[in-house]
N, C-alpha and C positions, 0 to 999 in steps of 0.2 A: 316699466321695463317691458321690452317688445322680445318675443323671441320667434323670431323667423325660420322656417325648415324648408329648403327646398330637392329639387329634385327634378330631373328629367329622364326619358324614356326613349326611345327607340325602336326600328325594328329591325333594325341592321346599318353594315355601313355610309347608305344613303337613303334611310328608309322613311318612314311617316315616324315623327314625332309630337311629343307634347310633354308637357310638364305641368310638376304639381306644388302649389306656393300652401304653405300652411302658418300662420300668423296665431300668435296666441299673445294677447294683449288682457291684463287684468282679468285674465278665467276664461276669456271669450276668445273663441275661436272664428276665424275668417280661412274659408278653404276656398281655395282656386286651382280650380284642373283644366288646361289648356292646350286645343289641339293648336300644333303649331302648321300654319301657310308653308316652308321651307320646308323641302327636304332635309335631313341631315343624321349624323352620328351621336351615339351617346354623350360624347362630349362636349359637343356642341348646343346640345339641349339642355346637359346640365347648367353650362354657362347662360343658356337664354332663362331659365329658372330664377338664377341669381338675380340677373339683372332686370328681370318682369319684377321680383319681388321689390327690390330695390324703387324701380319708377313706381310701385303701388304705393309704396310706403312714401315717398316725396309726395306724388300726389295728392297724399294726409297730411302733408305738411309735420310728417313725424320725425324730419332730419337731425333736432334734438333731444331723441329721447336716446334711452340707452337699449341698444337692439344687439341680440345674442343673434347671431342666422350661423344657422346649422347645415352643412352637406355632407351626402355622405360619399361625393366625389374626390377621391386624393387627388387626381388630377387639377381640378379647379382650387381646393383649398393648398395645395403646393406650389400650383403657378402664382397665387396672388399672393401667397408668402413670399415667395423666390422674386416678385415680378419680372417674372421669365418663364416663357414657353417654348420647347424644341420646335413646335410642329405649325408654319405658316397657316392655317387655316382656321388656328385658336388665337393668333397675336390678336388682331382687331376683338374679339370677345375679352380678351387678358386687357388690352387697352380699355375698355369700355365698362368694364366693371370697376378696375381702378380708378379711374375719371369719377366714377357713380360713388365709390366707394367714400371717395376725397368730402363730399358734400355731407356724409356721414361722421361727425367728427367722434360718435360716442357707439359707434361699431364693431362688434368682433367677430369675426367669421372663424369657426372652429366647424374640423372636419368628426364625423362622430362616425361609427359603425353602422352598417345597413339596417340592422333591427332597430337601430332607436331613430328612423326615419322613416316610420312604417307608415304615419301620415300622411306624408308628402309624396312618399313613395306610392300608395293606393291611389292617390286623387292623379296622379302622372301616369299610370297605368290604365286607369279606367278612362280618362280620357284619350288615351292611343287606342284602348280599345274600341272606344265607340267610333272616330276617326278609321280604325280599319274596316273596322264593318259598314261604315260609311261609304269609303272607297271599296268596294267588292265586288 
């Protein structure tokens, strides 16, 4: 069993982003904090989160195992429930995760509260910070 936590960051509407993938497989943790190239919004990030974690995990060739992934985004976990998004600039992300999704046949994405994402939350923070301080 894999359990996946992700998470993304921002620093405003169009700001610097990044995100933070946290993997806990058999006791052992894999942490990935990422600044992202695009500008963009919280939202946006959250969903590049998802879908980083998702190609890391194919990449392991882990699309059979049985993987819990956690956000603590209600936006992202209500769009892929609903598969429906009000807002043009999330459909290609809502598309793109479900397509990813699909290749997961032993997947569940469950939305959790911000404290029990404090993982993924940290490594997505610490990486926008050092991207900002980068850009300064």
């Amino acid at each position: 069993m894999i359990k996946l936590f992700v998470d993304g960051a921002a620093t405003g509407k169009e700001g610097y982003a990044a995100i933070g993938v946290l993997i806990v497989e058999d006791g052992v943790q894999e942490q990935l904090g990422l600044s992202m190239d695009a500008r963009m919004d919280n939202h946006r990030a959250e969903f590049e989160a998802l879908l980083y974690g998702l190609r890391h995990l194919k990449a392991k060739n882990k699309q059979e195992q049985l993987i819990f992934c956690y956000t603590d985004s209600k936006l992202v976990a209500e769009s892929i429930r609903k598969k429906y998004t009000k807002k043009a600039e999330h459909k290609p992300y809502l598309e793109e995760a479900l397509q990813a999704m699909a290749g997961f046949p032993n997947l569940y994405l469950e939305w959790i509260p911000e404290k029990e994402n404090k993982g993924a939350d940290n490594l997505a923070k610490n990486a926008l910070y050092q991207l900002t301080k980068k850009n300064k």
